[in-house]
NUVORO-605541 format. One line per 5 residues: their letters; for each residue y, z, x of C-alpha. Coordinates in Angstrom, 1 decimal. Each point is the difference from the previous one (the first is absolute). Layout:
BEGIN
a = Y Z X | ...
***
This chain:
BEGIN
xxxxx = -15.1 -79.2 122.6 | -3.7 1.3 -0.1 | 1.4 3.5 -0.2 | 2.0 -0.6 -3.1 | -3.1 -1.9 -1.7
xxxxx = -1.8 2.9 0.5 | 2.4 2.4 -1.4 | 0.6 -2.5 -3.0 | -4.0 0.2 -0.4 | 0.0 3.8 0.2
xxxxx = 2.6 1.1 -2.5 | -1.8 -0.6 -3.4 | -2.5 2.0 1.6 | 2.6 2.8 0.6 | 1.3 -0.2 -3.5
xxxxx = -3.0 0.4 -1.5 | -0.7 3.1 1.8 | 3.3 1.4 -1.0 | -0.6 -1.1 -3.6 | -3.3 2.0 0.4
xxxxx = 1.2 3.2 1.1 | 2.5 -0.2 -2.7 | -2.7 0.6 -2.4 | -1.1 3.3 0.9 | -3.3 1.5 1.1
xxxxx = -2.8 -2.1 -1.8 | -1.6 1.8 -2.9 | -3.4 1.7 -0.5 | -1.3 3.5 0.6 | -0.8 2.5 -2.5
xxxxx = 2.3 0.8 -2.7 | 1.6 3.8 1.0 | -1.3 2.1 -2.9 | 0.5 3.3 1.8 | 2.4 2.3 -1.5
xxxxx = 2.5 1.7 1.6 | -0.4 4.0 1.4 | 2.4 2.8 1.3 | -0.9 0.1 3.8 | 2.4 2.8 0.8
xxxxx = 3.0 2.4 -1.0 | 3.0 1.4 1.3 | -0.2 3.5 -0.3 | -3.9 -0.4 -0.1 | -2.1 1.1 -2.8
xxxxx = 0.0 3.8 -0.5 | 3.0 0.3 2.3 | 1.7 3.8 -0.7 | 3.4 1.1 1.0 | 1.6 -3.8 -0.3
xxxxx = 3.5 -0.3 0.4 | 2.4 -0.1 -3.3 | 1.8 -2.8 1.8 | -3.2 -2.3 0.6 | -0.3 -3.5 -1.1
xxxxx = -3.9 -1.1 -0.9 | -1.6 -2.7 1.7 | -3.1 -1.9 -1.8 | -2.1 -2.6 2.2 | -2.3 -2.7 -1.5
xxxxx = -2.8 -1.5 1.5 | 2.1 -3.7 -1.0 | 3.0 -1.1 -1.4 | 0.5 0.9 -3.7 | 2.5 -1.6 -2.7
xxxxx = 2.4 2.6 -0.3 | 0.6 -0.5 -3.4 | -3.4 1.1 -1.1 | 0.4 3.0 2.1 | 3.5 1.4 -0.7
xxxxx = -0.8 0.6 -3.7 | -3.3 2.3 0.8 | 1.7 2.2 2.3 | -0.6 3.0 -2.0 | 1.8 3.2 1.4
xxxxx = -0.9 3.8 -0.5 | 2.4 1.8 -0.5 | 1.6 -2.6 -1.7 | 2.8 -2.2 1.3 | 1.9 -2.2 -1.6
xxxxx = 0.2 -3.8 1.5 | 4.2 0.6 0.0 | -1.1 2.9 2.4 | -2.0 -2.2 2.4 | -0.7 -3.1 2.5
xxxxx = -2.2 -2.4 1.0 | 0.1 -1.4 3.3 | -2.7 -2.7 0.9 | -0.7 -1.3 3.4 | -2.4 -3.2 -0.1
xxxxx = -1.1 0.9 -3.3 | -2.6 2.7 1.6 | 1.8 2.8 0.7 | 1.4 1.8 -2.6 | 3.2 2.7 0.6
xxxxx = 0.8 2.2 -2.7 | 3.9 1.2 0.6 | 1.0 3.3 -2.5 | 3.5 0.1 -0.7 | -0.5 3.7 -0.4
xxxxx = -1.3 2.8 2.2 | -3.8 0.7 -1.1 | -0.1 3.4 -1.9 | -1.7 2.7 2.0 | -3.6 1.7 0.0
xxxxx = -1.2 -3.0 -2.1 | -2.9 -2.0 0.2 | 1.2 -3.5 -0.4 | -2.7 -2.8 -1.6 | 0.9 -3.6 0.6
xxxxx = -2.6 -2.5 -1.3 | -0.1 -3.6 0.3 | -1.2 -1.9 -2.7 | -3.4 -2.0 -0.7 | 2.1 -3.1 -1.3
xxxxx = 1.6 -0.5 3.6 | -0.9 -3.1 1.3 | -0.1 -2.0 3.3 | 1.1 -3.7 0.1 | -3.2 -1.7 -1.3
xxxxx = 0.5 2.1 -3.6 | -3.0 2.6 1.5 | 0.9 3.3 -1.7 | -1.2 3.5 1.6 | -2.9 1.4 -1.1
xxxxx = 1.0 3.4 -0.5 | 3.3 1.9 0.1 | 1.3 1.4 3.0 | 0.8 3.6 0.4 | 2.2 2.0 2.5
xxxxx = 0.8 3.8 -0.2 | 1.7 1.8 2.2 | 2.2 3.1 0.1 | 3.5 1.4 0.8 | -1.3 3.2 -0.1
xxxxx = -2.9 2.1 2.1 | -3.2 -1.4 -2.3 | -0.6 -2.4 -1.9 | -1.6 0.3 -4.2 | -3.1 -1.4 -0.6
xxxxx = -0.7 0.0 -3.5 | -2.1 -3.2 -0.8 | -1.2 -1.5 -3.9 | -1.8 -2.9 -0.3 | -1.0 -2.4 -2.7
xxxxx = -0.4 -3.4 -2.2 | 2.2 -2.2 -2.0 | -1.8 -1.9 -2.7 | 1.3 -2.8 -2.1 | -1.3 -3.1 -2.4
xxxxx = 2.1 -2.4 2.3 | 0.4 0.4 4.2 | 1.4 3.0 1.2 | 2.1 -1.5 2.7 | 3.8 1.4 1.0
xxxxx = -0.5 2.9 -2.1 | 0.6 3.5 1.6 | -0.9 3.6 -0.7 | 2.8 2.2 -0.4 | 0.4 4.0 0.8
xxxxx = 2.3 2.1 -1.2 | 0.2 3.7 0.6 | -0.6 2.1 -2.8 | 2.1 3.2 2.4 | 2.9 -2.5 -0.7
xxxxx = -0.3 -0.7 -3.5 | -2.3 0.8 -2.7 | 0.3 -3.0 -2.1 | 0.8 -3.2 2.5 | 0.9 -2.8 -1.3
xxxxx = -0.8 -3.3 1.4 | 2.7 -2.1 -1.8 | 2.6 2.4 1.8 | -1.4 1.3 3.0 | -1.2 -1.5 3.2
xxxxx = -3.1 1.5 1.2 | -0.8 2.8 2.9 | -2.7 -2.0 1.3 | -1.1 -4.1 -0.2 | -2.7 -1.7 0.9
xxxxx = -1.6 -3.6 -0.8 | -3.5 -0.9 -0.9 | -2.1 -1.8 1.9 | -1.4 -3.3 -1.5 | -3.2 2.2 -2.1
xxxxx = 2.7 2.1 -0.7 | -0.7 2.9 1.9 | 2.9 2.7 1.1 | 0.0 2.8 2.4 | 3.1 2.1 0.3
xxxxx = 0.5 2.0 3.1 | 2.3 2.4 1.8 | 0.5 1.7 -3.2 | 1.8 3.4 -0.5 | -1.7 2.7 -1.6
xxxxx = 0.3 0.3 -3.7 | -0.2 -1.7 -3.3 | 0.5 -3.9 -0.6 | -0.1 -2.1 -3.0 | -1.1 -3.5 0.5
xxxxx = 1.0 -3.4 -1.2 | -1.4 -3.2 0.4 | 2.8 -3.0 -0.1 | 0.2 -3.9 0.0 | 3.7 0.7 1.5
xxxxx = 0.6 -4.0 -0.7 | 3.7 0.4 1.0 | -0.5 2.5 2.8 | 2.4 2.6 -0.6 | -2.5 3.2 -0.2
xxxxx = 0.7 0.7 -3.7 | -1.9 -0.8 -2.6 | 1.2 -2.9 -3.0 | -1.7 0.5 -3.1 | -1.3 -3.8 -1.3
xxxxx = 0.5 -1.1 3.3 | -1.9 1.7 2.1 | -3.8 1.2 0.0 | -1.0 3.5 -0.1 | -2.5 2.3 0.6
xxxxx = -0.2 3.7 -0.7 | -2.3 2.6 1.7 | -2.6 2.0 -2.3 | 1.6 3.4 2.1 | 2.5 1.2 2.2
xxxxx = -1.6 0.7 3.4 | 0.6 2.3 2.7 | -0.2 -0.5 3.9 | -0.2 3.6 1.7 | -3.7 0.4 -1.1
xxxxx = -2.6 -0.6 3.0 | -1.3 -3.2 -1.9 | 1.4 -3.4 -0.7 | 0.8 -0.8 -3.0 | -1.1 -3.1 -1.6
xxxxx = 1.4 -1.6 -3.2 | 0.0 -3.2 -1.9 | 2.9 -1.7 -2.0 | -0.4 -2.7 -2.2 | 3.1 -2.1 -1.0
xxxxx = 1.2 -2.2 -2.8 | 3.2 -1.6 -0.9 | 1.8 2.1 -2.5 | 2.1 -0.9 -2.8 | 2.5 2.6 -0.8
xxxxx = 1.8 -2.1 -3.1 | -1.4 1.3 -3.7 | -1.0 -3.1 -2.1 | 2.0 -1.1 -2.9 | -1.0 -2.1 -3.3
xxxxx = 1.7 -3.4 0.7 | -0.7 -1.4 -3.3 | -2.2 0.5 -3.6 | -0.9 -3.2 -2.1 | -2.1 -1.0 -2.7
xxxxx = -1.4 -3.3 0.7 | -2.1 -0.1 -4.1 | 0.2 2.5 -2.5 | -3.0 2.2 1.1 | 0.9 -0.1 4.8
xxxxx = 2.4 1.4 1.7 | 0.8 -0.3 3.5 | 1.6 3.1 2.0 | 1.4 -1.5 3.6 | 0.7 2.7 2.8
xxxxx = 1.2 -0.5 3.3 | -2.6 0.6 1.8 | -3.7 0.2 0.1 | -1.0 3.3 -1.7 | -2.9 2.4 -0.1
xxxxx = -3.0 -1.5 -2.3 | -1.8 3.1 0.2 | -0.3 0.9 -4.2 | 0.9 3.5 0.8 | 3.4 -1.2 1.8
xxxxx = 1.0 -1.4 -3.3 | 1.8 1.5 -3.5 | 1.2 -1.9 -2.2 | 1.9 1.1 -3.8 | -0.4 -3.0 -2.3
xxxxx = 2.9 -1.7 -1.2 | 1.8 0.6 -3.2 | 2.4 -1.7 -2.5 | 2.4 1.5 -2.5 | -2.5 3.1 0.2
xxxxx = -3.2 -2.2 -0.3 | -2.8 0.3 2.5 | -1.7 -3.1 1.5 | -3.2 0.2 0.5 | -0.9 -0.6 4.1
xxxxx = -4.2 -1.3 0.4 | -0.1 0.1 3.6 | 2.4 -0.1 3.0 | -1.5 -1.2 2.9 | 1.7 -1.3 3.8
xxxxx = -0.4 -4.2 0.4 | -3.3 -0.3 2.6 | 2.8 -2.6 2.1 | 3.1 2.2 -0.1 | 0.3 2.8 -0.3
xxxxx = 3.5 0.9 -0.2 | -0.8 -1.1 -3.8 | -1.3 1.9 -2.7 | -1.5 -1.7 -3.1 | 0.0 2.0 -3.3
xxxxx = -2.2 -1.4 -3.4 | 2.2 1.1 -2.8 | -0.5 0.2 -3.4 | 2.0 -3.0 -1.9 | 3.8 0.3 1.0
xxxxx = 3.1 -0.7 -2.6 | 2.9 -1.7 1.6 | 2.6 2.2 1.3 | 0.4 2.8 2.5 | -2.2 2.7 0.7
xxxxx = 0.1 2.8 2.7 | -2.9 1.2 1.4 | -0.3 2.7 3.5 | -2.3 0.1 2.9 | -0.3 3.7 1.0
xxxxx = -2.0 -0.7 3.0 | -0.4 -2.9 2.1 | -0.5 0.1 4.5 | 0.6 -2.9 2.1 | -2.9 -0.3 2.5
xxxxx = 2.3 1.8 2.3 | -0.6 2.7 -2.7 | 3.8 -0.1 -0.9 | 0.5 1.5 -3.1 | 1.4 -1.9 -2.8
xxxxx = 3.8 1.7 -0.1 | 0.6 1.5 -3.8 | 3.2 -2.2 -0.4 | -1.7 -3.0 0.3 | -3.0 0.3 -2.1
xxxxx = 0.9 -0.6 -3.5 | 0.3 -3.6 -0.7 | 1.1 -1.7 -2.8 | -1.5 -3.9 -1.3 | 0.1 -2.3 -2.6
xxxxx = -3.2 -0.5 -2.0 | -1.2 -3.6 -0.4 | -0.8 -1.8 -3.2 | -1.9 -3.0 1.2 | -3.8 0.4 -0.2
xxxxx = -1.8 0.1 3.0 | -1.0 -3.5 0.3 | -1.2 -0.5 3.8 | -3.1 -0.5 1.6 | -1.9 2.3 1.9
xxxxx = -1.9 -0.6 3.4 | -2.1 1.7 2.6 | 1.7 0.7 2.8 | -2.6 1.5 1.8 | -3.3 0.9 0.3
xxxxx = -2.8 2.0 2.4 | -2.5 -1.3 1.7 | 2.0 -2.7 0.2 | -0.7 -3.5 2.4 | 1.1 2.2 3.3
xxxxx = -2.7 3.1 -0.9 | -3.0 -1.9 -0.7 | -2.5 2.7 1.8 | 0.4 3.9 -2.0 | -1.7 3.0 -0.1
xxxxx = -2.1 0.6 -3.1 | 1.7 2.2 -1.8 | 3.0 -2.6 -0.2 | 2.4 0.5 -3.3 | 1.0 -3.5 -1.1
xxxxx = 4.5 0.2 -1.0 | 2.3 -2.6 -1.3 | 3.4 0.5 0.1 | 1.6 -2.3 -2.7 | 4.0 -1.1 -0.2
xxxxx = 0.6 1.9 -3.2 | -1.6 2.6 -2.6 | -3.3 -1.0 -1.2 | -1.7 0.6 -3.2 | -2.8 2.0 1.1
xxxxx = -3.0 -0.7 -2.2 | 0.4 -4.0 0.6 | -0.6 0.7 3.6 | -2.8 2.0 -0.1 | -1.4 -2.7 -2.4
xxxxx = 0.5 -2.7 2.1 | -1.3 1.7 3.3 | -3.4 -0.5 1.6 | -1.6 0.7 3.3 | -3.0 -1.3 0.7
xxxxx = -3.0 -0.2 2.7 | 0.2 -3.9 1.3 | -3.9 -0.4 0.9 | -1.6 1.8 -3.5 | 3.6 -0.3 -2.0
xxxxx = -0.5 3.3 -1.5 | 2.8 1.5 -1.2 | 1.5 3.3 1.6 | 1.1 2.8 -2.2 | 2.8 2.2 1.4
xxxxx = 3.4 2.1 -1.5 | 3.5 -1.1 -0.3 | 2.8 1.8 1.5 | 3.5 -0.9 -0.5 | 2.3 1.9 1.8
xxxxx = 2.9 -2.2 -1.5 | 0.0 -2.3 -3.1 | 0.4 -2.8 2.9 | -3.0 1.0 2.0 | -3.8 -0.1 -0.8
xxxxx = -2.3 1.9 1.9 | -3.8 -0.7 -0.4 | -2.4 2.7 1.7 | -4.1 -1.6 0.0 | -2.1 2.4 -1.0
xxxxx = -2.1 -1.6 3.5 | 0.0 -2.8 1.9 | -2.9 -0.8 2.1 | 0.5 -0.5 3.9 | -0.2 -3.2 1.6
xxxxx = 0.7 -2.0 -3.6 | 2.4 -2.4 -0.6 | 2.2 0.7 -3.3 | 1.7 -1.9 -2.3 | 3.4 1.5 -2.1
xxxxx = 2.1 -2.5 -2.4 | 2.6 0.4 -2.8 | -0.4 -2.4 -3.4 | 3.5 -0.7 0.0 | -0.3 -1.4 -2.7
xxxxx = -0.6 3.2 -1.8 | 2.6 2.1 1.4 | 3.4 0.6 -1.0 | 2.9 2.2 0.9 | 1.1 3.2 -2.6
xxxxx = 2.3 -2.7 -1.7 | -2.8 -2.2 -0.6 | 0.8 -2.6 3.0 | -3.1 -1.7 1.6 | -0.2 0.0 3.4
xxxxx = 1.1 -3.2 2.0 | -2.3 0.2 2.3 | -2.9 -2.4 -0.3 | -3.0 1.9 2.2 | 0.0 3.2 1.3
xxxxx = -3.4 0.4 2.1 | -1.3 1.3 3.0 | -3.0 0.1 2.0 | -0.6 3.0 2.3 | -3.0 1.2 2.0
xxxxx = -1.3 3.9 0.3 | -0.8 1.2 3.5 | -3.6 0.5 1.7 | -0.2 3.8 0.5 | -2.0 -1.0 3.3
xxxxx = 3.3 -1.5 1.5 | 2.1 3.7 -0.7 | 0.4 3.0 1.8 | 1.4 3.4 0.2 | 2.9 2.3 1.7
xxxxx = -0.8 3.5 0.2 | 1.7 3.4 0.7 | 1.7 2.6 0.3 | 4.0 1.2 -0.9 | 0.8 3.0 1.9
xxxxx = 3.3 1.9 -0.8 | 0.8 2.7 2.7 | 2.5 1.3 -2.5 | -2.2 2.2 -2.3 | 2.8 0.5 -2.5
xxxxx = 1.1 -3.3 -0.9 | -0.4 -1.1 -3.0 | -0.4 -3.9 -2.2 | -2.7 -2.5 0.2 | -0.3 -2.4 3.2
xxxxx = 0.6 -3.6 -0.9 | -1.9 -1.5 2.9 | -0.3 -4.7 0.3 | -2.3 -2.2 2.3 | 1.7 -3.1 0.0
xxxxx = -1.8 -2.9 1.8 | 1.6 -1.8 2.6 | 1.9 -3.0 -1.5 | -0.4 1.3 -3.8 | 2.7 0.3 -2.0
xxxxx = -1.6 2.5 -2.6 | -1.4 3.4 1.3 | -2.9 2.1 -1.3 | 0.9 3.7 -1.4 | -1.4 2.9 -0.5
xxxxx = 1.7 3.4 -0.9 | -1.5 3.4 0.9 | 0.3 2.6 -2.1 | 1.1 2.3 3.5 | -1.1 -0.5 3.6
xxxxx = -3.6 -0.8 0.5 | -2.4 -2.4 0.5 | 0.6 -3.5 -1.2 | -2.4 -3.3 -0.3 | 1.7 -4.1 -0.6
xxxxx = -2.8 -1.7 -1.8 | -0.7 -3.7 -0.1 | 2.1 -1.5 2.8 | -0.4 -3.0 1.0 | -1.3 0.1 4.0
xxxxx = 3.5 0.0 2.3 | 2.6 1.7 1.5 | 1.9 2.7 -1.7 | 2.7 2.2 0.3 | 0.4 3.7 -1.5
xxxxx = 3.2 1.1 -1.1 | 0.9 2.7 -2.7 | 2.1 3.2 -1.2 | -0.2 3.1 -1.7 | 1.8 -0.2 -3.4
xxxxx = 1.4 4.0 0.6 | 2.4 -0.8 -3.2 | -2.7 -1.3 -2.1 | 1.6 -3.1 -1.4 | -2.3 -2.6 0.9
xxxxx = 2.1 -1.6 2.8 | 1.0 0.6 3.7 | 3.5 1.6 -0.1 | 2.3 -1.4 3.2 | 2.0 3.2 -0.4
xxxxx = 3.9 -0.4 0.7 | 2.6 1.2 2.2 | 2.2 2.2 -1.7 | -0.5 1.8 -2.1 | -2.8 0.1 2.3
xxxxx = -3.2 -0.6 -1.4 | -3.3 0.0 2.3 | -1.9 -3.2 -0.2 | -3.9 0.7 -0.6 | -2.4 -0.1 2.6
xxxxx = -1.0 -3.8 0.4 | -3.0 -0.6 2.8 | -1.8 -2.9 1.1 | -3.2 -0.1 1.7 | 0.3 -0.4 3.8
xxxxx = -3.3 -2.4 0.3 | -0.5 -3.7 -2.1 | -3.2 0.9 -1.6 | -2.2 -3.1 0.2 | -3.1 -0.6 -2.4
xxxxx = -3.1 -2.1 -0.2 | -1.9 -1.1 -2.8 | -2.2 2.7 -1.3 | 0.8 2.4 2.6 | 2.8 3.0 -0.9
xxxxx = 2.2 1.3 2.4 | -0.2 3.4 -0.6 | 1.6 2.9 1.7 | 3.6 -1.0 -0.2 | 1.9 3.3 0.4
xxxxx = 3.6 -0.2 -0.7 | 2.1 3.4 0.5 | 3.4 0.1 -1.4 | 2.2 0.3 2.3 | 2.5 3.4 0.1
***
């Protein structure tokens, strides 16, 4: 009897142990934020004379997820998936089973991915690369390089083709000699290469099938096709963008009042002035007289014409040239447009819709240009009436000269501004009105703003060296501060020495270009016809600065 008491008293005991060790090892411990690594190879690395019958084998340092891995198995020369298996054993070991012989004397390239990940999401650092040869040596052509980009440059590869196999390769239809993927500062290296000639690509391959889809995937052009049989490795940066193949097309024309018209496109276009030509409309053989055509400040797929007063009924007016920011060209069976002019008068009320500085920029530099953007086209002279800037401590008034690069936006450039002073600007509204005579509705515009000290600023200093001594175009070169949205600029005339003046103390990063066609933007370049992409460099160092004290000496040499 005392026995079965005791087991009686025992078992709850018992069950909770079991119910314990159903719950797994307790947690705790350091999160596992190492990323996986190829430990070995079968053949190994550099391995000559390899059988045409051999299967690869790939060992991690941990499991990965298969699924991240399979996709970044990049092959050279290239073999289709249909042609090829994967065999996993534990998730670790990798074996690569050809369904065809391997083709002989050639130096086969396999690289593993940066994206592959283990089982905690960690993602290599680097790609992995294995070369090895069915023939009796092994080529060891080598390029390496940078991908740049506005957003992160993760997933996207560099792609090789061989110029020996075709002059003019095209990505959209042709898988590439050689792959590789960027590490995560975008950095590429490109190894095991056979002599010759190569023309490189930089893609966001978003649905991994090695070719390249045009408004789907991100490109990058090189500046130059680049050789590998030269004692030197060469080194070569690619910046990408997504491109948009699709012209534009004019959606719709209207005439909201007698003296506006409103031309919709389908996209957001160009607002350069120069990328824009216009012939003005007619009607039964009568002109109408067009005062300004300017792109709205918040979209600017639509362009806003000031028109002499319209008569009801059609009229037919062309656009001869017009780019989308893409700088797709306006197709010549689309640009002639046809609307109906309005006979109501123009009876609504104009606002500002923006201005600078505004509540967000209280602290500028002083030479700071005052602008109002307003809704609609003003009348001019009423403005400039109404407008005042003024010091806040002595209230004197600042004189200054208007600008209007549009009738809708008001430039006003002090003739000086003292540093360290606080400023006043305001619009009487009550004493401005619109080109039909409409007052404005809004019932104060002000703004205070504040000049900087000139103690508190600072200087970057240097010097642009181009090793190429026969290219030509001025060098665009930015310091953008860390966390600023807007970037200073400065354009050189040619390579040379360069000086930013009145930064603010910080961290900054220099980036520019050489404009080789002259056209006052960095051209991406494009893939076929092919078009080289200009040189784009960044500076390899953040350039720090301190109050008063310039950081000079800032060589930055284009790289070739």
């Amino acid at each position: 009897m005392r026995r079965f008491c005791l087991i009686l008293i025992m078992m709850p005991a018992v069950i909770a142990g079991l119910h314990c060790a159903s719950q797994g090892y307790p947690g705790g411990g350091p999160v596992d934020e190492t990323p996986p690594v190829v430990l070995s190879t079968v053949p190994a690395a550099d391995s000559i004379g390899v059988s045409a019958q051999t299967d690869v084998i790939i060992r991690f340092s941990e499991p990965v997820q298969p699924n991240s891995c399979e996709p970044l198995v990049f092959i050279t020369p290239f073999v289709s998936r249909d042609r090829l298996q994967f065999d996993w054993k534990k998730d670790r070991e990798l074996t690569l089973r050809f369904k065809d012989p391997l083709m002989p004397d050639k130096t086969y390239v396999i690289t593993i991915g940066a994206g592959t990940r283990d089982r905690r999401s960690n993602s290599m650092r680097y790609s992995f690369t294995l070369a090895f040869s069915t023939g009796e040596s092994i080529d060891r052509g080598q390029l390496t390089g940078q991908v740049y980009s506005d957003q992160p440059v993760k997933g996207t590869k560099v792609w090789a083709y061989s110029l020996n196999d075709s002059l003019n390769p095209d990505p959209a239809r042709q898988s590439p000699l050689y792959i590789t993927q960027v590490g995560e500062d975008g950095g590429f290296s490109l190894n095991y290469m056979a002599p010759g000639r190569y023309r490189l690509f930089a893609v966001l391959d978003r649905d991994l099938n090695n070719l390249y889809n045009a408004g789907f995937d991100k490109l990058g052009v090189a500046p130059a096709d680049v050789y590998t049989d030269s004692s030197e490795t060469p080194w070569i940066g690619i910046r990408t963008a997504m491109r948009d193949t699709m012209p534009p097309v004019i959606a719709r024309a209207e005439a909201p009042d007698a003296i506006h018209l409103n031309v919709r496109f389908s996209k957001a276009m160009l607002t350069h002035p120069d990328s824009l030509f216009l012939q003005p409309p007619t009607r039964n053989g009568d002109t109408l007289a067009v005062y300004d055509a300017y792109w709205d400040s918040r979209n600017n797929a639509v362009l806003r014409l000031v028109t002499g007063t319209q008569r009801p009924g059609p009229y037919r007016m062309r656009i001869s040239k017009a780019y989308d920011t893409f700088y797709n060209p306006l197709p010549p069976d689309s640009a002639t447009l046809e609307f109906d002019g309005a006979a109501q008068p123009d009876t609504a009320a104009a606002s500002v819709i923006a201005r600078f500085p505004n509540d967000t920029t209280r602290l500028q530099p002083p030479d700071t240009p005052i602008e109002m953007t307003f809704s609609e086209a003003m009348d001019q002279w009423s403005v400039q009436q109404a407008f005042s800037l003024v010091d806040t401590l002595g209230a004197d008034t600042i004189g200054g000269r208007f600008e209007w690069p549009n009738l809708a936006r008001m430039r006003f450039v002090p003739d000086s501004l003292a540093p360290h002073t606080h400023y006043r600007f305001c619009l009487d509204v009550t004493a401005v009105t619109d080109r039909a005579g409409n007052a404005l509705s809004d019932t104060l515009v002000q703004q205070d703003f504040e000049t900087w000290n000139p103690d508190t600023l600072s200087q970057i200093a240097g010097t642009v060296i181009d090793p190429d001594t026969a290219a030509q175009g001025p060098v665009f070169l930015y310091a953008r501060k860390r966390n600023a949205d807007k970037p200073h600029r400065i354009i050189l005339p040619t390579d040379g020495p360069f000086r930013f003046r009145g930064l603010l103390p910080g961290d900054y990063l220099l980036q520019g270009f050489r404009d080789a066609d002259e056209n006052g933007r960095y051209s991406y370049g494009q893939a076929l016809p092919w078009q080289p992409a200009e040189v784009f460099f960044v500076y390899s160092d953040t350039v720090s600065i301190r109050s008063r004290w310039p950081n000079e000496g800032n060589d930055i040499i284009i790289p070739r």
